[in-house]
C-alpha positions in Angstrom: -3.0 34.2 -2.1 -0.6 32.6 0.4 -3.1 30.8 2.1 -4.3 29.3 -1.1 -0.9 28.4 -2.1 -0.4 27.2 2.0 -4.0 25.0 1.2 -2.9 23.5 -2.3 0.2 22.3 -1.0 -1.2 20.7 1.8 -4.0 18.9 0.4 -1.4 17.9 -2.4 1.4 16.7 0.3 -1.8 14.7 1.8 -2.9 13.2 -1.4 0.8 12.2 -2.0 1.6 10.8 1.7 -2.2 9.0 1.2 -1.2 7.2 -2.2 2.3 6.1 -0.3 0.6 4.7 2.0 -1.6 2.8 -0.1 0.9 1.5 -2.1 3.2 0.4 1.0 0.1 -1.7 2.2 -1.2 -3.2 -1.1 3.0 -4.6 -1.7 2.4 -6.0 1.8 -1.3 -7.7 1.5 0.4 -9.0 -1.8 3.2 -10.4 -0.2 1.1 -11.7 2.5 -1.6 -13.4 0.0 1.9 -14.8 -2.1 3.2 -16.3 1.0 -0.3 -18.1 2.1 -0.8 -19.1 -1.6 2.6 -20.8 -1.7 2.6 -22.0 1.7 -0.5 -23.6 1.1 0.7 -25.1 -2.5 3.2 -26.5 -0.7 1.5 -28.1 2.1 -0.8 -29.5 -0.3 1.8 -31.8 -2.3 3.4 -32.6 1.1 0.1 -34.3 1.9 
């Protein structure tokens, strides 16, 4: 039973460290692809 327990946790500690993660680098790749689109916008009228 306590290795059960021991595997759930893990795999749920994984799946929560995993969607962190995820979320950490889609804000980032968002901020990134904000920043080119509006760097670009304003390139674009300073032409």
């Amino acid at each position: 039973m306590t290795d059960k327990v021991k595997t759930a946790w893990g795999a749920l500690v994984a799946v929560i460290v995993l969607m962190f993660c995820a979320c950490i680098c889609g804000l980032v790749l968002g901020g990134l692809i904000s920043a080119n689109i509006l760097l670009w916008h304003w390139i674009i009228s300073m032409l």
